[in-house]
C-alpha positions in Angstrom: 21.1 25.8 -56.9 19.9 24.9 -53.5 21.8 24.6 -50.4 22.0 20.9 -50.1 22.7 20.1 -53.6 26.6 19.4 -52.9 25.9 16.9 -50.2 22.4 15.1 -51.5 23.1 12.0 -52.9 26.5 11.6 -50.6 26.7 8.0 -48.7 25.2 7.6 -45.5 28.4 7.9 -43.1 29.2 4.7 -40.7 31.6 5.4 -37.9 34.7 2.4 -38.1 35.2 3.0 -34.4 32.3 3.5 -32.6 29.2 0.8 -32.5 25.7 2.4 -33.8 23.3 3.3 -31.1 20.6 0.3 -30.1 17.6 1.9 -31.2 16.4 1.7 -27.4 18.8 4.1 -26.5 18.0 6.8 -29.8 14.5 6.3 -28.8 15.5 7.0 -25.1 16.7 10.6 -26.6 13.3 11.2 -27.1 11.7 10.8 -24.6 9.5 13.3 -22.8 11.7 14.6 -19.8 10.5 14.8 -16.1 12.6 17.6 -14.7 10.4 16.9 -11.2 10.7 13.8 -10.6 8.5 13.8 -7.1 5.7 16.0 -8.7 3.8 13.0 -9.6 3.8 10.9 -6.5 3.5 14.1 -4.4 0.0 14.5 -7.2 -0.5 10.8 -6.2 -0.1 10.8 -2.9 -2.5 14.5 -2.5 -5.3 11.9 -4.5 -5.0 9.2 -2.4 -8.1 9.0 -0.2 -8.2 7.8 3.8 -11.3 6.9 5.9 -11.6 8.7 8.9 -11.9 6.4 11.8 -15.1 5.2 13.6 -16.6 5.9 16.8 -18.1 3.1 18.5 -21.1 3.4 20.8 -21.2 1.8 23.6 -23.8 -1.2 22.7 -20.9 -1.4 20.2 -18.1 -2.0 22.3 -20.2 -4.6 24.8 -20.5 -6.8 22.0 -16.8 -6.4 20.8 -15.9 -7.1 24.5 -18.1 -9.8 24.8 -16.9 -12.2 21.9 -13.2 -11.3 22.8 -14.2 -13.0 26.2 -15.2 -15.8 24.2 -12.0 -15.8 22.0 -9.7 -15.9 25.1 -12.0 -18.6 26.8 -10.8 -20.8 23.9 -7.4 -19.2 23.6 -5.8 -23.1 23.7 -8.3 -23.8 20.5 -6.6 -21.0 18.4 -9.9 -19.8 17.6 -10.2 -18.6 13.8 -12.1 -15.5 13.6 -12.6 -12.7 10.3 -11.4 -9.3 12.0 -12.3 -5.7 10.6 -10.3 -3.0 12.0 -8.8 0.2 11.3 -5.0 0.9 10.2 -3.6 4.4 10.9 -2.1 6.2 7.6 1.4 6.4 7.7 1.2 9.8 5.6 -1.7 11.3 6.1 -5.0 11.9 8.4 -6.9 9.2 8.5 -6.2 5.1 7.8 -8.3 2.4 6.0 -10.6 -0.4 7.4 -9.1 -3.9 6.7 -10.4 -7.2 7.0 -8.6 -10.2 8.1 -9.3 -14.1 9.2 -7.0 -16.1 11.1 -6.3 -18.2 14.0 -6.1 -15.9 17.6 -2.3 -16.7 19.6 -3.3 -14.4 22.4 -6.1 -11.8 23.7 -3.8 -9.7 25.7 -5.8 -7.8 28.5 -2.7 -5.8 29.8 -1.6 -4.2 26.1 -5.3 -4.1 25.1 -4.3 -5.8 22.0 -5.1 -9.5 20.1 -1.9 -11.4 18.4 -2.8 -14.0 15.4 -1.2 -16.8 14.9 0.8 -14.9 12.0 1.7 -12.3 15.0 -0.6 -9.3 13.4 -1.1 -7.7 16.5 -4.8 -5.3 16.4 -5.3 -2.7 19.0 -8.4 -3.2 20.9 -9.7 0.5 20.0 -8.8 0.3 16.2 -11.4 -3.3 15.9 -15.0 -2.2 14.6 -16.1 -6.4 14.1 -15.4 -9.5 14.8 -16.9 -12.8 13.8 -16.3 -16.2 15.4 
C-alpha cells in the first residue's frame, strides 16, 4: 500500500466561502523575491557613465564671446541658435554635453548666463558651441 492510496482519487476540494485565487496573484507567489530592493539601482546608478567637463582654450572662448555679442546685438529678433553645453550630474562627478535650439530671451552680462525663450537658462562657462 502506498501512502497516498486513501486520498488518490478523492475530489478536488472547492472552498464555499472563499473565492479562488486569480491566477495573477498564485503566479505572484512565485515570483523571484528581491529582499534589496535598492541593490539594483545602486548597480545602476555605479554603471551609469558621466563626461568630465571641457576646458576651453582661449581662441575657444573669443569665439563663444564673440557670437554671444552677436546674439545680444539682435536680442529684440529672438535669435534662434543650436546650443551645446554641459549639465552638471546631480549624483555623481561629472555631467553630460547636451544640445539644444531655440529662440535667445536674454544674454545676461551681470549673471554670466543666456535665458531661451522656454527660460532654459545656460551658464556662460558650462557652453562649449554655439551656432547662429
Amino acid at each position: 500500500m502506498n501512502n497516498y492510496d486513501d486520498i488518490i482519487n478523492m475530489p478536488h476540494h472547492i472552498s464555499k466561502t472563499r473565492k479562488p485565487m486569480s491566477l495573477q496573484n498564485r503566479s505572484a507567489q512565485f515570483a523571484p523575491f528581491s529582499a534589496l530592493t535598492t541593490y539594483d539601482e545602486k548597480i545602476r546608478e555605479v554603471a551609469r557613465e558621466t563626461s568630465k567637463k571641457i576646458e576651453l582654450d582661449d581662441g575657444i572662448k573669443l569665439m563663444l564671446n564673440e557670437k554671444l555679442c552677436l546674439i545680444k546685438n539682435d536680442i529684440k529678433l529672438r535669435p534662434k541658435v543650436t546650443i551645446t553645453y554641459f549639465v552638471r550630474d546631480n549624483k555623481k562627478k561629472g555631467g553630460c554635453y547636451k544640445t539644444i535650439t531655440s529662440n535667445v530671451k536674454i544674454v545676461d552680462e551681470v549673471y554670466k548666463r543666456i535665458v531661451l525663450i522656454d527660460n532654459t537658462i545656460i551658464f556662460f562657462d558650462n557652453v562649449i558651441d554655439i551656432k547662429l
